[in-house]
C-alpha positions in Angstrom: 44.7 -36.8 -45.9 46.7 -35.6 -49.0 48.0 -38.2 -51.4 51.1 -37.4 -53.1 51.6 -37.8 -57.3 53.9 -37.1 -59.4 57.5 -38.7 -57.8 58.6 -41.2 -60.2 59.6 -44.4 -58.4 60.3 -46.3 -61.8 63.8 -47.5 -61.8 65.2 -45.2 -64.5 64.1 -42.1 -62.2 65.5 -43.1 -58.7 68.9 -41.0 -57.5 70.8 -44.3 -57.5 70.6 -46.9 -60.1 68.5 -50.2 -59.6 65.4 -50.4 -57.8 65.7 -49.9 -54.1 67.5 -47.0 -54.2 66.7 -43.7 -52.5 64.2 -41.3 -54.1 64.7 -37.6 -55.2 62.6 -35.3 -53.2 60.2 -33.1 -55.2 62.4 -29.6 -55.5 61.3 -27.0 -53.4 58.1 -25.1 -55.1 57.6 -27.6 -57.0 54.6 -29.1 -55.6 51.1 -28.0 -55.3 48.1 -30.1 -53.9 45.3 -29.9 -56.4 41.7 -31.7 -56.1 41.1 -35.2 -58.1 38.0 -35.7 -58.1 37.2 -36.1 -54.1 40.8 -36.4 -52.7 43.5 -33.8 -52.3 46.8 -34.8 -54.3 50.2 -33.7 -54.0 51.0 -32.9 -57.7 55.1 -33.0 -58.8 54.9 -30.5 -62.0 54.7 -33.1 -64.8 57.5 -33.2 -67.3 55.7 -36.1 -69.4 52.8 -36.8 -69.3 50.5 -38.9 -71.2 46.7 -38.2 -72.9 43.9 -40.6 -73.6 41.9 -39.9 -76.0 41.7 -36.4 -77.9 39.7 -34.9 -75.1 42.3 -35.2 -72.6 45.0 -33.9 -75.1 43.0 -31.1 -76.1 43.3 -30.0 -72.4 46.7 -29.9 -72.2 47.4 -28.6 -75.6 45.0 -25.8 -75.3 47.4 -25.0 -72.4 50.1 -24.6 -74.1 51.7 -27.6 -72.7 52.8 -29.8 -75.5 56.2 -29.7 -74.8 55.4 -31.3 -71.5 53.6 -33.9 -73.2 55.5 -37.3 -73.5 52.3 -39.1 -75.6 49.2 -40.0 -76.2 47.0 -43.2 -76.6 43.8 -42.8 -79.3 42.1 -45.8 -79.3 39.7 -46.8 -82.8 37.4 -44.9 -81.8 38.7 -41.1 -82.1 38.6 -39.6 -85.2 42.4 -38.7 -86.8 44.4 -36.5 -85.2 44.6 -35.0 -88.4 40.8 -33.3 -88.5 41.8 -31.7 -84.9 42.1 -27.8 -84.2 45.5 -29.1 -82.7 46.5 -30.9 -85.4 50.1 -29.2 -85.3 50.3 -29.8 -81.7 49.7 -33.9 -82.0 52.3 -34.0 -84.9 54.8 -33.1 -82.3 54.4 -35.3 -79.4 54.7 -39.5 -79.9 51.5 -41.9 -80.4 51.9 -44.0 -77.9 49.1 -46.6 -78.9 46.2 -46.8 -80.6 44.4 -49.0 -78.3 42.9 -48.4 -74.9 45.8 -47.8 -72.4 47.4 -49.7 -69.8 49.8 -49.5 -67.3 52.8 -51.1 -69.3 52.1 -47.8 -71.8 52.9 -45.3 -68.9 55.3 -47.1 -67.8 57.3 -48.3 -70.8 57.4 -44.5 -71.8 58.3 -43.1 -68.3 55.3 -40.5 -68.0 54.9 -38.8 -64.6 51.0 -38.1 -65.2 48.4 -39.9 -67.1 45.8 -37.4 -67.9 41.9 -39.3 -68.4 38.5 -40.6 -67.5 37.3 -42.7 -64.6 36.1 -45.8 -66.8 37.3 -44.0 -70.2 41.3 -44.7 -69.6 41.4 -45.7 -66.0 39.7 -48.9 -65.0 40.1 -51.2 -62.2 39.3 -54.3 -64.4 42.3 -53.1 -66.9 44.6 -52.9 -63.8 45.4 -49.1 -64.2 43.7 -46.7 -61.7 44.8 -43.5 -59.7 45.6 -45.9 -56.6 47.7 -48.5 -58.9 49.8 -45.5 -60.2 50.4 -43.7 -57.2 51.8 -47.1 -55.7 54.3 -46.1 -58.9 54.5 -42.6 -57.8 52.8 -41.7 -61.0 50.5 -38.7 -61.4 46.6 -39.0 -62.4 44.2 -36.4 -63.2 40.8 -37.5 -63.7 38.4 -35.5 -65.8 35.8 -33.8 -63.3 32.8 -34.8 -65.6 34.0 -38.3 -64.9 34.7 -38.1 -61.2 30.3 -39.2 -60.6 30.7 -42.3 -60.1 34.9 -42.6 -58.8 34.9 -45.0 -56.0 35.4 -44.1 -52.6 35.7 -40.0 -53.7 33.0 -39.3 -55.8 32.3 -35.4 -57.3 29.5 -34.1 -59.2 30.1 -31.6 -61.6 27.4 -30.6 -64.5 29.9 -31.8 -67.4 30.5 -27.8 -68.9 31.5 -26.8 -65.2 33.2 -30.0 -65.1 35.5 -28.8 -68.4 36.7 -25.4 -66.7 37.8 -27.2 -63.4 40.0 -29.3 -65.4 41.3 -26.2 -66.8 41.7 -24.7 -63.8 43.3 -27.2 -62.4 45.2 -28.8 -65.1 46.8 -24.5 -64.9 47.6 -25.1 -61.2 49.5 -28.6 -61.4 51.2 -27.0 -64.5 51.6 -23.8 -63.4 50.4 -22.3 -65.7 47.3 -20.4 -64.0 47.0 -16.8 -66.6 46.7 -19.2 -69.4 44.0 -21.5 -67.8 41.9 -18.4 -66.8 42.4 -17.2 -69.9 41.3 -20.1 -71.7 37.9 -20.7 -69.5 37.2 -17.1 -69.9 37.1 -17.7 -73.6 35.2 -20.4 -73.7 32.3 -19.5 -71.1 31.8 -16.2 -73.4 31.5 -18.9 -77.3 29.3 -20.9 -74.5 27.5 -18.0 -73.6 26.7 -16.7 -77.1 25.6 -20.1 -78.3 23.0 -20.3 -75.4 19.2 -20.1 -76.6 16.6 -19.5 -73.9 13.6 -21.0 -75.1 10.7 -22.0 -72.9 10.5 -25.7 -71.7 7.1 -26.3 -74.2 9.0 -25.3 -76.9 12.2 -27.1 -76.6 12.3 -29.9 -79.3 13.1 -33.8 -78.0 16.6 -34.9 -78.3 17.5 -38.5 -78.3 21.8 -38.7 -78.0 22.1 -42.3 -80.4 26.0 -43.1 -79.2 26.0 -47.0 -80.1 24.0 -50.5 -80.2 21.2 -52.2 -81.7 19.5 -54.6 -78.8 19.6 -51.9 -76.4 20.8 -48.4 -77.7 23.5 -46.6 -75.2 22.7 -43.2 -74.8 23.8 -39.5 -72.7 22.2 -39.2 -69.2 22.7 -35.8 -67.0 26.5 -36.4 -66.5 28.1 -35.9 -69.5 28.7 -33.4 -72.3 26.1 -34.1 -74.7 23.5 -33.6 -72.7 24.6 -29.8 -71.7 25.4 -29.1 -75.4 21.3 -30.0 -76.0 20.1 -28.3 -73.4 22.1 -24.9 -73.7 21.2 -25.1 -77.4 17.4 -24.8 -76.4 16.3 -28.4 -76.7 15.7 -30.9 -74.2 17.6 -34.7 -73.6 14.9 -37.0 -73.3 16.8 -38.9 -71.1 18.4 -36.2 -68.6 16.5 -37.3 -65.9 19.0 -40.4 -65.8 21.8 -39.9 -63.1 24.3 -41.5 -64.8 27.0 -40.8 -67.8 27.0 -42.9 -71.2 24.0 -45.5 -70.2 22.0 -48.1 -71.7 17.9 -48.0 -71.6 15.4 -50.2 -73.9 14.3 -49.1 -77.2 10.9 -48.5 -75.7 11.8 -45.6 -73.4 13.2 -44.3 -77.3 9.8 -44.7 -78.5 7.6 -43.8 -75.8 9.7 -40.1 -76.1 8.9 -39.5 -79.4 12.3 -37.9 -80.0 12.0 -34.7 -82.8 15.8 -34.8 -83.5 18.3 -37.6 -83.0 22.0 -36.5 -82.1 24.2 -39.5 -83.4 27.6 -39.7 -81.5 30.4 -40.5 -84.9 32.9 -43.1 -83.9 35.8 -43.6 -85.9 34.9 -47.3 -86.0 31.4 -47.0 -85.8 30.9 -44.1 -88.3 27.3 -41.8 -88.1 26.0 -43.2 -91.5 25.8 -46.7 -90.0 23.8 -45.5 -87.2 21.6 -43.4 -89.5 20.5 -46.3 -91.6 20.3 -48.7 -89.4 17.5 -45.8 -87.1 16.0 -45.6 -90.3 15.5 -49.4 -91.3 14.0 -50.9 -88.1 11.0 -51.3 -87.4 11.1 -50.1 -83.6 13.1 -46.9 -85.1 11.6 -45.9 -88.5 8.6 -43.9 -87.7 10.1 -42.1 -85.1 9.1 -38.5 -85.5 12.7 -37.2 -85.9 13.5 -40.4 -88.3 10.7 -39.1 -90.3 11.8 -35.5 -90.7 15.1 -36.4 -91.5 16.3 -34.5 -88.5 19.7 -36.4 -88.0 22.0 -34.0 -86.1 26.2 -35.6 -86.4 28.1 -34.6 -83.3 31.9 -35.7 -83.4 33.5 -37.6 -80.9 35.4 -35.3 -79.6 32.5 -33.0 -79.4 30.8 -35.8 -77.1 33.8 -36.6 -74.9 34.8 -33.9 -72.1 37.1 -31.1 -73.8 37.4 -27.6 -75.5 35.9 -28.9 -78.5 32.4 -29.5 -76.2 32.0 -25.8 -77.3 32.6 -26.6 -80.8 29.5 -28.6 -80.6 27.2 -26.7 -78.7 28.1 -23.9 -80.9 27.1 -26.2 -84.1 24.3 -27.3 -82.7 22.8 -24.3 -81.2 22.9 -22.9 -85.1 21.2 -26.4 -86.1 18.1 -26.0 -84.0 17.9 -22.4 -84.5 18.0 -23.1 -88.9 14.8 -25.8 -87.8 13.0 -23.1 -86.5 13.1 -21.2 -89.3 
């Protein structure tokens, strides 16, 4: 069965005014049935659509789509739009909020597609999901990386694979298909020359500190992080964990013996914070990589599925290389 996206049903975009009133069939070529996550969706070719969070932004912008870009909503935790590489690009489209988004957001501001995460934008217990907003007619695309665990249509994607199927598909709903390909190519050749093959014994342990002190959360197999480590020749101590951003005990920390410790920088929960809180308890502080100082600062938008995943690797891969030497 294909869903269909993308046909506003809102009032302000029906044929006739008031609710009730007939709608406007999609113009002919104007629709193209693209993968979200498990399902096949009818896609209208957005004229505004919305981002959450940089990573989903990035996408579109590294496109070449801004002008079909009605927003975007950056809740506390992204860094400014201002340190971005599409720092132009964001001063031309509207903030929408700066808080994590909603249905009354898309709505309010009339957006055809709402471009995010399955439990990083869309969640059922917020009351904005893929299903809700097709009962709007609103389009959703779901970030691959993030389509593990969608209910009912789940997908499995290693989270760098997962970041040139949005491309490619993010191209096709656009159509704009030469500049997707374009784009992936360039990024799988800066991936490719920031890959290290070193042999599994010689890999150092990497422990991905993204937030808490009772119980830290970390990066299983399922998102970015944990490809960025591994293509940059160490190993996640916890990629054996099917899951996406997860929570283990402090003891599975220690029993690893980490030799460097990736810390994920929120906006609101800045890297420093993290650092000296690793290096002031006790469970933490004699932690081989707290020891030597081996604090490696990934930014948020490094962590989060997006071009600038390649940004990190590409850091990171020159971090553990300058270790070795």
């Amino acid at each position: 069965m294909i869903k269909r996206a993308g046909i506003a049903l809102v009032c302000g975009t029906l044929l006739a005014s008031g609710c009730g009133a007939q709608i406007a069939p999609p113009a002919a070529g104007n629709t193209v049935t693209v993968q979200r996550c498990g399902e096949q969706v009818q896609y209208t070719k957005p004229e505004r659509a919305i981002a959450y969070e940089g990573g989903s932004a990035d996408k579109l912008f590294s496109l070449g789509l801004t002008d079909r870009v009605r927003g975007y909503v950056m809740p506390p935790a992204n860094p400014p739009v201002s340190e971005s590489p599409w720092a132009a690009e964001y001063a031309k489209v509207e903030l929408l909020s700066d808080d994590l988004l909603n249905k009354e957001i898309v709505v309010d501001a009339k957006g055809d597609l709402v471009v995010a995460g399955w439990n990083s934008g869309f969640s059922d217990r917020r009351g904005i999901t893929p299903e809700i907003l097709d009962g709007l007619g609103i389009g959703s695309f779901m970030h691959a990386e993030s389509c593990f665990n969608y209910p009912g249509f789940p997908e499995r994607h290693r989270p760098f694979d997962g970041l040139y199927v949005d491309l490619e598909r993010l191209g096709q709903i656009f159509g704009v298909e030469d500049r997707a390909a374009s784009v992936i190519t360039e990024l799988r050749q800066r991936v490719a020359a920031a890959t290290r093959e070193i042999a599994d014994d010689d890999r150092p342990r990497v422990f991905l500190y993204d937030s808490g002190t009772d119980q830290p959360f970390t990066a299983g197999q399922q998102v970015p992080p944990n490809d960025i480590i591994e293509y940059a020749g160490g190993r996640n101590v916890f990629a054996d964990l099917e899951a996406r951003w997860t929570q283990v005990a402090w003891e599975a920390v220690v029993d690893a013996q980490p030799e460097v410790i990736m810390i994920l920088d929120y906006n609101d929960q800045p890297a420093q914070e993290k650092i000296d809180f690793l290096r002031n308890d006790p469970k933490t502080k004699d932690l081989p990589a707290v020891k030597a100082n081996r604090f490696f600062v990934l930014d948020y938008n490094e962590g989060i599925s997006g071009p600038r995943n390649v940004d990190g690797l590409e850091r990171f891969s020159q971090y553990l290389e300058d270790l070795e030497r």
